[in-house]
VOLUMVO-260896 format. One record per atom (N, C-alpha, C, O): residue number from 1; atom name; z, y, x. Coordinates in pm, 1 decimal. Example, Ala and Ser with C-alpha at 12.3 -4.5 7.8 and 13.67 -1.06 7.14 Angstrom:
// residues 2
+------+------+----------+----------+----------+
! voza ! fiba !        Z !        Y !        X !
+------+------+----------+----------+----------+
!    1 !    N !    780.0 !   -569.0 !   1319.0 !
!    1 !   CA !    780.0 !   -450.0 !   1230.0 !
!    1 !    C !    780.0 !   -330.0 !   1320.0 !
!    1 !    O !    846.5 !   -331.9 !   1423.6 !
!    2 !    N !    708.0 !   -225.0 !   1285.0 !
!    2 !   CA !    714.0 !   -106.0 !   1367.0 !
!    2 !    C !    787.0 !      3.0 !   1290.0 !
!    2 !    O !    803.9 !    113.8 !   1340.9 !
+------+------+----------+----------+----------+
//
This chain:
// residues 115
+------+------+----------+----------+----------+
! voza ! fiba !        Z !        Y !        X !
+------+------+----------+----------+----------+
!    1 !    N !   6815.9 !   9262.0 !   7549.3 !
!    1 !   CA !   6714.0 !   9346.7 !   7610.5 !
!    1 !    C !   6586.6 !   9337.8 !   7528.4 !
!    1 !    O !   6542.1 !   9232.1 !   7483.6 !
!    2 !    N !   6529.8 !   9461.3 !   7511.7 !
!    2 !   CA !   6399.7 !   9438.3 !   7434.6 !
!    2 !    C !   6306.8 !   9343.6 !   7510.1 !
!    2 !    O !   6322.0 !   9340.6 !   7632.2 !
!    3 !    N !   6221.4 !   9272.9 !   7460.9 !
!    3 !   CA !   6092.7 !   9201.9 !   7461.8 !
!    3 !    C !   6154.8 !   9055.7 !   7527.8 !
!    3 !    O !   6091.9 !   8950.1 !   7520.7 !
!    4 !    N !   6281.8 !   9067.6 !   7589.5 !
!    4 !   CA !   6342.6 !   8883.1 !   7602.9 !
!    4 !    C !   6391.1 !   8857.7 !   7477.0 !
!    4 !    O !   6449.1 !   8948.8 !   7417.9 !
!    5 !    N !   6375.9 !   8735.3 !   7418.2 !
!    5 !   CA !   6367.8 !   8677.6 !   7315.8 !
!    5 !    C !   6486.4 !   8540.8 !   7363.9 !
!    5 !    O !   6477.4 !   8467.1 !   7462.0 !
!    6 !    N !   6610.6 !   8542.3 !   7239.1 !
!    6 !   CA !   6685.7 !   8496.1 !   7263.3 !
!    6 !    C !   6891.8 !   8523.6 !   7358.7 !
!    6 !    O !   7007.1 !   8481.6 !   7348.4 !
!    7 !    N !   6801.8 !   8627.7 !   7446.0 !
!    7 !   CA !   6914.3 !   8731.2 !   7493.3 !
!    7 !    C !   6992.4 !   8817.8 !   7394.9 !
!    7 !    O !   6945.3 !   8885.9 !   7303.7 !
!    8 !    N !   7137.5 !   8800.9 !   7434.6 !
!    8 !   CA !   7224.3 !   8909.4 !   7376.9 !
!    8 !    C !   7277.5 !   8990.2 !   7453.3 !
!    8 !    O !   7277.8 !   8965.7 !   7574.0 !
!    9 !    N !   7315.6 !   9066.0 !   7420.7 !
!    9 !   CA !   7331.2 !   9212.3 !   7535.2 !
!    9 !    C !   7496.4 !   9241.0 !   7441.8 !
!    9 !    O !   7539.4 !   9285.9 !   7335.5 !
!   10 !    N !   7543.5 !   9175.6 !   7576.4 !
!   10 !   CA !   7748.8 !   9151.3 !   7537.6 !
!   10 !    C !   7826.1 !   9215.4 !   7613.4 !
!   10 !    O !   7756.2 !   9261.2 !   7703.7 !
!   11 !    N !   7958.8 !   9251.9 !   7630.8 !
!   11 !   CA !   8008.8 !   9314.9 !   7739.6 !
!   11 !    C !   7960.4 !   9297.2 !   7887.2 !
!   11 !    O !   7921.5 !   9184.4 !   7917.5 !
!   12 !    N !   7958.1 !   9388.4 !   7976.6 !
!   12 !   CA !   7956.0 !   9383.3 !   8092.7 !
!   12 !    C !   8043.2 !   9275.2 !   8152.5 !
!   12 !    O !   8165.5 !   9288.2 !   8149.9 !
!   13 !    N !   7993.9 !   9184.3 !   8198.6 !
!   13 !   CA !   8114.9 !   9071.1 !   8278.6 !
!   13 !    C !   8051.7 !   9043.0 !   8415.3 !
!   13 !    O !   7961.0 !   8960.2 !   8423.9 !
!   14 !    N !   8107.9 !   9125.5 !   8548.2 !
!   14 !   CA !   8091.0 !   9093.5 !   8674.9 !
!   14 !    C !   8210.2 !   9020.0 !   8700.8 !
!   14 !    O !   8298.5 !   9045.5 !   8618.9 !
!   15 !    N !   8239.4 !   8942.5 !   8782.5 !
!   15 !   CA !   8316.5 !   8864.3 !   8803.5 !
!   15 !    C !   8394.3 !   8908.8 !   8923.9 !
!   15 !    O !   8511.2 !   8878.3 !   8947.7 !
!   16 !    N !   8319.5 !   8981.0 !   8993.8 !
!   16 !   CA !   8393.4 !   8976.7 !   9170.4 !
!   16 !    C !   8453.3 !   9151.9 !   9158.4 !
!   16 !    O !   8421.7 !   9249.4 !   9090.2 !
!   17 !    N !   8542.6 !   9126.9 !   9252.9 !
!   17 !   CA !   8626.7 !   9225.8 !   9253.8 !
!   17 !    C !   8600.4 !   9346.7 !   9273.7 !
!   17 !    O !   8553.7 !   9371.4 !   9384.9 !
!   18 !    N !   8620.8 !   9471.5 !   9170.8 !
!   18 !   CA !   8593.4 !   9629.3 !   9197.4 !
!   18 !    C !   8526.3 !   9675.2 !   9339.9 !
!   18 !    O !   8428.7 !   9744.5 !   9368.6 !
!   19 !    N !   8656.0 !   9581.4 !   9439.4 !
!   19 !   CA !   8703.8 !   9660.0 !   9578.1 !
!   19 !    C !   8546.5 !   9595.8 !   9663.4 !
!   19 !    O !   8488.9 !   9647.9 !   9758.9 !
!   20 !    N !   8510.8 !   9475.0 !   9592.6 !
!   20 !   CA !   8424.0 !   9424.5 !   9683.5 !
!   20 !    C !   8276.8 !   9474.9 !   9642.9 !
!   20 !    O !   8182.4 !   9500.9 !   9717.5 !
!   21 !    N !   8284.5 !   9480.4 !   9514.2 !
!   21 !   CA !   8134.1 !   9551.1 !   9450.8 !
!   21 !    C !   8140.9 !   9694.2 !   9495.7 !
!   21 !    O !   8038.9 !   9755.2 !   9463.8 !
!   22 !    N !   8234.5 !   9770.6 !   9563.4 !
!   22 !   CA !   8229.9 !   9927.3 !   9603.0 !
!   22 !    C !   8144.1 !   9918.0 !   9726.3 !
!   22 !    O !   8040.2 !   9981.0 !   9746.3 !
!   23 !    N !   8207.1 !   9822.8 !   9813.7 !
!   23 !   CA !   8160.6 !   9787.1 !   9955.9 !
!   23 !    C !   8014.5 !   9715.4 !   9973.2 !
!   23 !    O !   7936.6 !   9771.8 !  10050.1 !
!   24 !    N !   7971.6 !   9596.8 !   9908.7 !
!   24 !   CA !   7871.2 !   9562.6 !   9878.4 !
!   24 !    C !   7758.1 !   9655.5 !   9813.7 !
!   24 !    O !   7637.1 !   9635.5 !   9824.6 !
!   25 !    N !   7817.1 !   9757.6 !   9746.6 !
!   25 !   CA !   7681.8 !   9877.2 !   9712.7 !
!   25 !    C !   7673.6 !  10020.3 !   9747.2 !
!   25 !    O !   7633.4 !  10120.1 !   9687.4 !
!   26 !    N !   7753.1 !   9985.2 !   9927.2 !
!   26 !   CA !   7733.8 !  10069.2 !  10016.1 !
!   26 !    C !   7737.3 !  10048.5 !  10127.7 !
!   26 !    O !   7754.5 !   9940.4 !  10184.1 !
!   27 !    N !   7713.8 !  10199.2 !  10192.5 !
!   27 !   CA !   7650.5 !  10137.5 !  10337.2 !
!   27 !    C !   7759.0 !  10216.0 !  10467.6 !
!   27 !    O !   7817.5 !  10320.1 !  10437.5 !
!   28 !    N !   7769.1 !  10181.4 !  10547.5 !
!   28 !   CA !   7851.0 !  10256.8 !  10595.8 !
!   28 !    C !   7774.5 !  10324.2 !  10743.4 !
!   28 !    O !   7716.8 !  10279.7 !  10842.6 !
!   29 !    N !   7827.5 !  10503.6 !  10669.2 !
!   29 !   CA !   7704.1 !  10598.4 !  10814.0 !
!   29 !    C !   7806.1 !  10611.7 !  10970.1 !
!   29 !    O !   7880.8 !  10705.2 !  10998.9 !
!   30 !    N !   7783.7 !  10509.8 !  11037.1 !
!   30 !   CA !   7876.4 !  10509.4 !  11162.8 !
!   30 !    C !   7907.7 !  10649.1 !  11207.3 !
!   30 !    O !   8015.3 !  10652.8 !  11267.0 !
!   31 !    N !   7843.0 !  10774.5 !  11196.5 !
!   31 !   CA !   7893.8 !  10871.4 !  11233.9 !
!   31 !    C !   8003.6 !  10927.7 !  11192.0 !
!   31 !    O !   8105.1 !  10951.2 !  11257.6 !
!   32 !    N !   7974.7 !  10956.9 !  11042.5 !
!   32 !   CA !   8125.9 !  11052.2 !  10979.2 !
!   32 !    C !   8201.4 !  10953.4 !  10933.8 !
!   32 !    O !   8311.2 !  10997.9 !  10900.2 !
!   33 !    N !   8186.9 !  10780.2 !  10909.3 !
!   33 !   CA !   8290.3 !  10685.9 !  10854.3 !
!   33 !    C !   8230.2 !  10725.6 !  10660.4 !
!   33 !    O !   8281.0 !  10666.3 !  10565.2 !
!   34 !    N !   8166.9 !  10786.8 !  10651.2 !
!   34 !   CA !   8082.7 !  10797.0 !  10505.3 !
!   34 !    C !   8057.9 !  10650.9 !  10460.2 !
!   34 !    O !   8003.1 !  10595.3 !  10555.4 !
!   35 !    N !   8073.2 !  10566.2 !  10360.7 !
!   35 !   CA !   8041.2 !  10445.6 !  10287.0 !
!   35 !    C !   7999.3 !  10517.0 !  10165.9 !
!   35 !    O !   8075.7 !  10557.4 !  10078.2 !
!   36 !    N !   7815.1 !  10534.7 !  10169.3 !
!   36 !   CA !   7740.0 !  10618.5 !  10135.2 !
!   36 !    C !   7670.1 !  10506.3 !   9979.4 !
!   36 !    O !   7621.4 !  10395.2 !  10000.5 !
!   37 !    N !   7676.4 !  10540.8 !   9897.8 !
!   37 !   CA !   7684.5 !  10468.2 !   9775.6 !
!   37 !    C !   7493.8 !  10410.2 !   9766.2 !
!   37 !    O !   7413.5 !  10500.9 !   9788.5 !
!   38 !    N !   7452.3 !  10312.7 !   9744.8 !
!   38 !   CA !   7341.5 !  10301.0 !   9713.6 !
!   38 !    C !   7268.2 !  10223.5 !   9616.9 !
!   38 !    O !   7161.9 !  10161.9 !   9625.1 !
!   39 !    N !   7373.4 !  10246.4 !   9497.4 !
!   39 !   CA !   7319.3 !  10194.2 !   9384.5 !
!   39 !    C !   7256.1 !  10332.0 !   9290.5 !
!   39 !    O !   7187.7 !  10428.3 !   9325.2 !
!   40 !    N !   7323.2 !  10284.3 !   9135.6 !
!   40 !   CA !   7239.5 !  10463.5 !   9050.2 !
!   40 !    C !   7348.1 !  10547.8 !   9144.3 !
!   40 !    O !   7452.7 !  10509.5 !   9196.6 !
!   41 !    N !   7279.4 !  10683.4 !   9145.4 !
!   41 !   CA !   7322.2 !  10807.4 !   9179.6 !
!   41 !    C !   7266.1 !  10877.2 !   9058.2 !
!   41 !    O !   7170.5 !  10830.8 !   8996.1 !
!   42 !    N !   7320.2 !  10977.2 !   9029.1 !
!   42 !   CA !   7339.1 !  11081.9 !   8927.5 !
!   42 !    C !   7247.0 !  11229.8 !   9045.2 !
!   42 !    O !   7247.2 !  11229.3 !   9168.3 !
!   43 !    N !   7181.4 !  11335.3 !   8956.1 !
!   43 !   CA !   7118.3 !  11403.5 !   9004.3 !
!   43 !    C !   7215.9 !  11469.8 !   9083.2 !
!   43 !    O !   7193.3 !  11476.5 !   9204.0 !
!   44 !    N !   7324.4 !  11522.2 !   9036.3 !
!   44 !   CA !   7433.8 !  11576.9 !   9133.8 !
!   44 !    C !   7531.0 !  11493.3 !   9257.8 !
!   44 !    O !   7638.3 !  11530.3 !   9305.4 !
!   45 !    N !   7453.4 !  11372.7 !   9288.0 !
!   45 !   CA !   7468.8 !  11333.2 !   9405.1 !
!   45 !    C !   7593.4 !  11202.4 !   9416.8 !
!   45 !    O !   7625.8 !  11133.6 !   9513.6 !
!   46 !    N !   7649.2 !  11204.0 !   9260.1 !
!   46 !   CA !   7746.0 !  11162.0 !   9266.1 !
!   46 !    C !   7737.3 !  10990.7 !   9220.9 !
!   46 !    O !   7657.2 !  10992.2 !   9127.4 !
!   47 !    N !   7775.1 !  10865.0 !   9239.6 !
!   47 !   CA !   7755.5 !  10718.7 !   9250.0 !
!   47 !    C !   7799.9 !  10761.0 !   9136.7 !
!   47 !    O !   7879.4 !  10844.5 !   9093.7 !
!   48 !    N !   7685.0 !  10634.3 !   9076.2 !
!   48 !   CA !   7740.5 !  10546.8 !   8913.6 !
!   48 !    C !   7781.6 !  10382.3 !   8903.4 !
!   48 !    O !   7706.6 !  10316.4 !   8975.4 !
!   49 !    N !   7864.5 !  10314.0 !   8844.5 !
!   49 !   CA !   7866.9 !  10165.8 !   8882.9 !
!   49 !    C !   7914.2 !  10134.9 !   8762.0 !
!   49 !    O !   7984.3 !  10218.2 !   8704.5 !
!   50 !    N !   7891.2 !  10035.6 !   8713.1 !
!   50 !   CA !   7918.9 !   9942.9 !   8636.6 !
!   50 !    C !   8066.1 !   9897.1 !   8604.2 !
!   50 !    O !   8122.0 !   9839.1 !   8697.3 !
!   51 !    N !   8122.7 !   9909.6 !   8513.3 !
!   51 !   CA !   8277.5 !   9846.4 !   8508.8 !
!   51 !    C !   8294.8 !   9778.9 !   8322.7 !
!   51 !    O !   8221.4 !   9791.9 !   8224.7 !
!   52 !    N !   8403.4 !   9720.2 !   8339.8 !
!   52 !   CA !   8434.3 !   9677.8 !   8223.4 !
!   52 !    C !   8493.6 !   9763.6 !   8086.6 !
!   52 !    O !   8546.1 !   9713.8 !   7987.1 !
!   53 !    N !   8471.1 !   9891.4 !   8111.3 !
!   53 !   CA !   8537.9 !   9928.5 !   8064.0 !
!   53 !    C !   8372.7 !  10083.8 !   8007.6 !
!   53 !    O !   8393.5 !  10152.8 !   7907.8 !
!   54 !    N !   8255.4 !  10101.6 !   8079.2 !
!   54 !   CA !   8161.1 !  10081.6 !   8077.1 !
!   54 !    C !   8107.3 !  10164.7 !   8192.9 !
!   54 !    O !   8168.3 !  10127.5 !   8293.1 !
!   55 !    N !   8024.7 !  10255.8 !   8222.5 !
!   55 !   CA !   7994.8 !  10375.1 !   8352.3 !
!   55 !    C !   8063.9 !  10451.9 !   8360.5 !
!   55 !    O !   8092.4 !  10544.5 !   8284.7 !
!   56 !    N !   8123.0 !  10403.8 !   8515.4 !
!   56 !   CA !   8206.4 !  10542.7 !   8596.4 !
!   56 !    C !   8129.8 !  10585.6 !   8700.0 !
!   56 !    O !   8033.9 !  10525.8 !   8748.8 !
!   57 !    N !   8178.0 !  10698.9 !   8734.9 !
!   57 !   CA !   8143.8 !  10771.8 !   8932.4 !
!   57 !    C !   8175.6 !  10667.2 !   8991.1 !
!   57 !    O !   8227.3 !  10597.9 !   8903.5 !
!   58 !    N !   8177.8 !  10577.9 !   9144.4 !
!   58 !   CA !   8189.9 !  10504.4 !   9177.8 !
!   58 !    C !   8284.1 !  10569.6 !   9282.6 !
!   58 !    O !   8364.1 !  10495.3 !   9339.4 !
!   59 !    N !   8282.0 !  10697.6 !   9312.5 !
!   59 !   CA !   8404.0 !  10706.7 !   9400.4 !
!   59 !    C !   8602.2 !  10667.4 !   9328.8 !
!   59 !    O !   8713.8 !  10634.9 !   9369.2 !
!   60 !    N !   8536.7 !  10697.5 !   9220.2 !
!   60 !   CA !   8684.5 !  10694.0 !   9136.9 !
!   60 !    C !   8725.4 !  10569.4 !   9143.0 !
!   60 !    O !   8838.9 !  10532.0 !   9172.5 !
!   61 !    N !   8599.5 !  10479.5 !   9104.7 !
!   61 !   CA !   8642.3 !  10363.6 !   9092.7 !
!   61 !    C !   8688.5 !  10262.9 !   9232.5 !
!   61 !    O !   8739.9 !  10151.2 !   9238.4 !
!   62 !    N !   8635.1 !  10378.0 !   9357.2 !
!   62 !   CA !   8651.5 !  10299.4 !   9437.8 !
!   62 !    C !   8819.1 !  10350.2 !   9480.8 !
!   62 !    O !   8892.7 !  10269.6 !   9537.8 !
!   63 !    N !   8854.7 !  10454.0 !   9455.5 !
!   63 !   CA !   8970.0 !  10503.2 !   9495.5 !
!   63 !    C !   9080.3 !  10443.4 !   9421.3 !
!   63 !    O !   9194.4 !  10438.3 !   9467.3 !
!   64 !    N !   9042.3 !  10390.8 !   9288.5 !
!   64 !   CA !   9163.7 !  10336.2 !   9220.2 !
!   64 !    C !   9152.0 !  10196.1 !   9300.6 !
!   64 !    O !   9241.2 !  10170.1 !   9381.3 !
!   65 !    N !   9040.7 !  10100.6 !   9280.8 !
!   65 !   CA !   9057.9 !   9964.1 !   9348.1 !
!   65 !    C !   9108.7 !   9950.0 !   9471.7 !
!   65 !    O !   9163.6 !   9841.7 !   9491.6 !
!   66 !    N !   9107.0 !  10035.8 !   9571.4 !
!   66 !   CA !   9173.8 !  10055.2 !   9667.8 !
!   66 !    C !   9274.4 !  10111.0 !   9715.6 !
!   66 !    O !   9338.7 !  10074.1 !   9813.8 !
!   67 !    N !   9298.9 !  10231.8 !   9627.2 !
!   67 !   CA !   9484.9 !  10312.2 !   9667.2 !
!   67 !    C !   9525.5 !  10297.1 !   9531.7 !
!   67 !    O !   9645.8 !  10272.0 !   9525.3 !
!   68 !    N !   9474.5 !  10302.7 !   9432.0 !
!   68 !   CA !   9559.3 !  10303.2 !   9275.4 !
!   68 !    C !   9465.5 !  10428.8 !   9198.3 !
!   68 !    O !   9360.4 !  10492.3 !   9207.0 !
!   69 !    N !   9625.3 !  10406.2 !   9094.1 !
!   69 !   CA !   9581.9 !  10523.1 !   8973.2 !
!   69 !    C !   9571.0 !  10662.6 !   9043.0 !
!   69 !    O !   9637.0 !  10698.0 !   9140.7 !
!   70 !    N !   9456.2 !  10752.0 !   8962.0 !
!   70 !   CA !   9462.6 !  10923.2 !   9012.1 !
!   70 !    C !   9588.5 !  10940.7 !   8935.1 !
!   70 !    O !   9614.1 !  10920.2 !   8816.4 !
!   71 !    N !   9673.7 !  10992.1 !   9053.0 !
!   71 !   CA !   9797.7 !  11077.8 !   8923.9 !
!   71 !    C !   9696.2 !  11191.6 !   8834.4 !
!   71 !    O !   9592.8 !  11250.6 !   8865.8 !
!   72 !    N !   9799.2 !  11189.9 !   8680.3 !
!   72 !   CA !   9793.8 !  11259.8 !   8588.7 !
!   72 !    C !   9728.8 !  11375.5 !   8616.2 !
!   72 !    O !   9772.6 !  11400.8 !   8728.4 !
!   73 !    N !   9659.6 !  11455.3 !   8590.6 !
!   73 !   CA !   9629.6 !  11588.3 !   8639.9 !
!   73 !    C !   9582.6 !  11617.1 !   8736.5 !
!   73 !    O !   9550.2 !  11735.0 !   8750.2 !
!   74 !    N !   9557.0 !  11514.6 !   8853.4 !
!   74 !   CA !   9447.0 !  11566.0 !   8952.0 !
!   74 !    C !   9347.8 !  11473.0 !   8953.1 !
!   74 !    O !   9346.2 !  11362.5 !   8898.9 !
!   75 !    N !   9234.9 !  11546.9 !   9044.0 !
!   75 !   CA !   9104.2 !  11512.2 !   9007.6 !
!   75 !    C !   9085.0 !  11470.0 !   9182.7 !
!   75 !    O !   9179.4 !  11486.4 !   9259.9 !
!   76 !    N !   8970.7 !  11422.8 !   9222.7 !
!   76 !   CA !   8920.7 !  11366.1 !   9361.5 !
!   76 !    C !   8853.4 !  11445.3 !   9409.7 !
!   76 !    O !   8753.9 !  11500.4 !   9362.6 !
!   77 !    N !   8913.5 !  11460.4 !   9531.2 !
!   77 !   CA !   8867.6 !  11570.9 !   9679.0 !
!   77 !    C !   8766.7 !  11473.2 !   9757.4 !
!   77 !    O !   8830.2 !  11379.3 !   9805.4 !
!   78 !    N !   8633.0 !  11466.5 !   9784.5 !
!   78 !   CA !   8556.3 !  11465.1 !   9892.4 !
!   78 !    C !   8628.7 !  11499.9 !  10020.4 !
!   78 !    O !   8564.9 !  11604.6 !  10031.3 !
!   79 !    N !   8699.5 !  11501.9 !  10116.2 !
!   79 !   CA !   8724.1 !  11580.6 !  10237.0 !
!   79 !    C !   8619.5 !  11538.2 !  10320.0 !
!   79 !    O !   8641.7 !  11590.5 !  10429.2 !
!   80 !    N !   8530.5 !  11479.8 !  10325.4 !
!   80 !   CA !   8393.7 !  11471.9 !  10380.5 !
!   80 !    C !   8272.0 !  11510.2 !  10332.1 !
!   80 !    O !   8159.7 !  11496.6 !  10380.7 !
!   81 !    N !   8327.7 !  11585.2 !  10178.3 !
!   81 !   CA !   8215.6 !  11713.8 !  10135.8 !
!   81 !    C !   8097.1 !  11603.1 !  10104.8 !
!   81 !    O !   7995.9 !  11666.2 !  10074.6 !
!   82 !    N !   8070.8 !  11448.4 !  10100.9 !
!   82 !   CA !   7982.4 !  11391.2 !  10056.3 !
!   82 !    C !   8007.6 !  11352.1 !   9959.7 !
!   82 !    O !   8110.4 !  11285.6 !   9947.4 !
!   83 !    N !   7913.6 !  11380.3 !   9837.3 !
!   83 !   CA !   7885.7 !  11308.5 !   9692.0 !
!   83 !    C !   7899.4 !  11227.2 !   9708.7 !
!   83 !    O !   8014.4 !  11196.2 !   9677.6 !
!   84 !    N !   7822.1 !  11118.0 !   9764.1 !
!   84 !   CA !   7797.0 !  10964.0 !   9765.9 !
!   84 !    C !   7863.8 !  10903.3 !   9818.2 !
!   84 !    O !   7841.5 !  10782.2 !   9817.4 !
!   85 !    N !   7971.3 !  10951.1 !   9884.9 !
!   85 !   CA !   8030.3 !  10895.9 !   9950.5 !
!   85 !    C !   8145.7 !  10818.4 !   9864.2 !
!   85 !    O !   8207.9 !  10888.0 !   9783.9 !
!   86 !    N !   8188.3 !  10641.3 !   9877.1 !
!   86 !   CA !   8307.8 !  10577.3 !   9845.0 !
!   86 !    C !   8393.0 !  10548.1 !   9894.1 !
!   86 !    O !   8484.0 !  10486.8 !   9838.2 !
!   87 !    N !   8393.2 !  10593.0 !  10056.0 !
!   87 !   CA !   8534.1 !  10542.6 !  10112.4 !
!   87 !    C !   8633.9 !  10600.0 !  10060.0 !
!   87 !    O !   8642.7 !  10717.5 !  10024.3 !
!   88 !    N !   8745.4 !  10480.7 !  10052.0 !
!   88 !   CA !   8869.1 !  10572.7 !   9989.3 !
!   88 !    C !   8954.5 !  10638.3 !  10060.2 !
!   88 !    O !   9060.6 !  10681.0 !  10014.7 !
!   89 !    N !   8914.9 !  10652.9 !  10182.5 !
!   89 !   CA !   8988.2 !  10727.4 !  10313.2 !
!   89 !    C !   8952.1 !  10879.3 !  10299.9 !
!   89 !    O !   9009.7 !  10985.4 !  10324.0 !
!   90 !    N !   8857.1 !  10849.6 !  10261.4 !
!   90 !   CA !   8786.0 !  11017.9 !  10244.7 !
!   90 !    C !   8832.0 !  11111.5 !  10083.7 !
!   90 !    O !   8829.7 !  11209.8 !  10009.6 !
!   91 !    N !   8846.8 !  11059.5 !  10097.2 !
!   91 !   CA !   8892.7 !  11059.3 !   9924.4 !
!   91 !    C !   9053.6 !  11108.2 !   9868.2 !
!   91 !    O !   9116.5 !  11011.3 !   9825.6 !
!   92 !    N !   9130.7 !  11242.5 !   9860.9 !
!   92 !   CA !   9225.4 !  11282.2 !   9814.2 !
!   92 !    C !   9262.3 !  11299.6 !   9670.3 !
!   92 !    O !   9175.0 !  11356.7 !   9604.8 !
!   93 !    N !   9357.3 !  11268.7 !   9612.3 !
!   93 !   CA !   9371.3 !  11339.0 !   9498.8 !
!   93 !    C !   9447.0 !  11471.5 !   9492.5 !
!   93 !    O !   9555.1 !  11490.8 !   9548.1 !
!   94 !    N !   9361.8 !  11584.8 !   9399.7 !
!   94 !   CA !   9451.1 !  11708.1 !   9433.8 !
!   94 !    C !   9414.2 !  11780.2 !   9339.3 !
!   94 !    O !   9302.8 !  11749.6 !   9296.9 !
!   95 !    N !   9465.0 !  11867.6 !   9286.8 !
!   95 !   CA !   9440.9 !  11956.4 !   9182.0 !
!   95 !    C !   9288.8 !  12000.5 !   9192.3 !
!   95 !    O !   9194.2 !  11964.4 !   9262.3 !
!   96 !    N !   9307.9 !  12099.2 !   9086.4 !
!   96 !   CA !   9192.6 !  12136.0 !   9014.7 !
!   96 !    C !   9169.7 !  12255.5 !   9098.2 !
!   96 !    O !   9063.7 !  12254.8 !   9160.8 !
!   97 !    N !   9249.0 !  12360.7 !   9112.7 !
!   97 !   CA !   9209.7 !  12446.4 !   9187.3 !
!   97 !    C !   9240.0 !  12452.6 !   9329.8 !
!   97 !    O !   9243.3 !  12560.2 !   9389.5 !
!   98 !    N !   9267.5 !  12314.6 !   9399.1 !
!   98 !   CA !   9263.1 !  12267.8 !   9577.4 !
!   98 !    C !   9127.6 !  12261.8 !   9603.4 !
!   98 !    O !   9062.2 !  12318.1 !   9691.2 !
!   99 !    N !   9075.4 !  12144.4 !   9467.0 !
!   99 !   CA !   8929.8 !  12051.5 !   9480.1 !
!   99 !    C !   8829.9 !  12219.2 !   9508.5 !
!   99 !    O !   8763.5 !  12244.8 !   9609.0 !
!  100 !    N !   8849.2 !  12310.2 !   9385.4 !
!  100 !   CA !   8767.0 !  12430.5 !   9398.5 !
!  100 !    C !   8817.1 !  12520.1 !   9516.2 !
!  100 !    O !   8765.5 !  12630.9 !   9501.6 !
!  101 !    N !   8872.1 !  12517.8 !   9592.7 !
!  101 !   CA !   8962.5 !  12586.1 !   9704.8 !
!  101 !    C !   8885.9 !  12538.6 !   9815.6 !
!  101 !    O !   8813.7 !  12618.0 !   9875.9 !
!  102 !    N !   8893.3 !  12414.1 !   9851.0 !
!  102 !   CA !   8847.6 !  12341.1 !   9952.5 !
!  102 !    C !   8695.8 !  12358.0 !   9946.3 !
!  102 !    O !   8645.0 !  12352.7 !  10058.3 !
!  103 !    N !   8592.7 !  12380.7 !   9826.5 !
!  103 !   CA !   8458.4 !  12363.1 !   9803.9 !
!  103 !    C !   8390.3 !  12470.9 !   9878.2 !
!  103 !    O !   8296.6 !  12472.8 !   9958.0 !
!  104 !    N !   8495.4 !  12591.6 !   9807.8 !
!  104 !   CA !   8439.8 !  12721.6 !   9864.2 !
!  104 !    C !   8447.4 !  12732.3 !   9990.3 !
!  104 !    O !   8358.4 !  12792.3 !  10050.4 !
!  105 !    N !   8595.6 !  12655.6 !  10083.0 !
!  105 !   CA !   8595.1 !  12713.4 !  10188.5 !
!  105 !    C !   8509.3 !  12613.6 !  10328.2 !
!  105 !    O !   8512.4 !  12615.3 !  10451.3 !
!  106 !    N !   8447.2 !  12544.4 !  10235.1 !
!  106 !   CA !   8360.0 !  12419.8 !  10322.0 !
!  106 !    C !   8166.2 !  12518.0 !  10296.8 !
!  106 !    O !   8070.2 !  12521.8 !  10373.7 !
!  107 !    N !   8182.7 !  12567.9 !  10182.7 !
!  107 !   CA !   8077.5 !  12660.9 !  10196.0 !
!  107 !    C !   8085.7 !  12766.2 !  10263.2 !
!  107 !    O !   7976.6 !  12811.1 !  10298.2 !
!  108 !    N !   8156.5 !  12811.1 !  10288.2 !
!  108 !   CA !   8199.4 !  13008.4 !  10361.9 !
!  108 !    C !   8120.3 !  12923.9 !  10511.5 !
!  108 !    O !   8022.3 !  12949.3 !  10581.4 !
!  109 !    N !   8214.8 !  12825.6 !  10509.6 !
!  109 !   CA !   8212.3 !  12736.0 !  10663.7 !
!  109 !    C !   8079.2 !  12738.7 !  10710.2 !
!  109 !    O !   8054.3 !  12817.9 !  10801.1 !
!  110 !    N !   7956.3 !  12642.3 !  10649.5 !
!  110 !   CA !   7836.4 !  12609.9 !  10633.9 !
!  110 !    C !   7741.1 !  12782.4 !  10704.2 !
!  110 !    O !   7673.2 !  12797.6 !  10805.8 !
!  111 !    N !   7784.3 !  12892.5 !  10582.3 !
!  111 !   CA !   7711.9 !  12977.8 !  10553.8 !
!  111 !    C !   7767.9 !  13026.2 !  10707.2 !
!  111 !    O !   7667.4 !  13015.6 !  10777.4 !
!  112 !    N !   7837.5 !  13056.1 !  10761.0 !
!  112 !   CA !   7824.6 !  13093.8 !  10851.9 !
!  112 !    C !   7804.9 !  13072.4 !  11014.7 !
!  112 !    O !   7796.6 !  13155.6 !  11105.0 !
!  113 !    N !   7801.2 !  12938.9 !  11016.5 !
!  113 !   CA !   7757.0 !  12857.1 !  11084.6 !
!  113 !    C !   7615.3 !  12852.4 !  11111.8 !
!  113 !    O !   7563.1 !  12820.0 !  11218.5 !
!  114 !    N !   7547.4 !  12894.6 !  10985.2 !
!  114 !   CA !   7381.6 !  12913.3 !  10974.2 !
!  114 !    C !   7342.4 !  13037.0 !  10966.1 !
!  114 !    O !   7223.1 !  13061.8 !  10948.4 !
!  115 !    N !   7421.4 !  13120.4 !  10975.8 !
!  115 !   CA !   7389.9 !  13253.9 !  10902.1 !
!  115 !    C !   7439.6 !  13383.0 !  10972.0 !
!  115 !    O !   7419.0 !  13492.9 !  10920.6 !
+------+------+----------+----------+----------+
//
């Protein structure tokens, strides 16, 4: 780090487990079951965390430490429509054009609900 003297700046080494650093740097909103991320967030709403491997989204990371690998070719569904959100309950894997399927039809939803 600049201006400490003597520090080396070496791989990332946290010691404690993915599953427990997901939970520990979130909070959980008793209403929707949301485990609402509160470390970096990204302007588009989405968790950043730390790994060995170097910065991921933190939902991904929380979905692999807890259900596994994303199969090949799909990407992660929100079904609680929250960015920040890490529970891995909330959390589907599904294609590319479900994830954009589901977005629109959670907006149509919104817009007319208000509108």
């Amino acid at each position: 780090m600049p201006g400490i003297k003597g520090r080396k700046r070496g791989p990332y080494k946290n010691r404690q487990p993915l599953s427990v650093r997901i939970v520990g740097g979130s909070i959980p909103e008793p209403n929707s079951g949301c485990w609402l991320w509160t470390k970096a967030v990204m302007a588009n709403g989405y968790g950043l965390i730390m790994t060995s491997t170097g910065v991921r989204t933190a939902h991904r990371v929380s979905y692999e430490a807890h259900k596994g690998e994303i199969p090949a070719g799909l990407e992660l569904d929100h079904k609680c429509r929250v960015r920040s959100c890490v529970n891995p309950d909330h959390l589907e894997a599904v294609t590319k054009t479900e994830n954009v399927r589901r977005g629109f039809a959670a907006r149509r939803s919104m817009e007319n609900q208000h509108g």
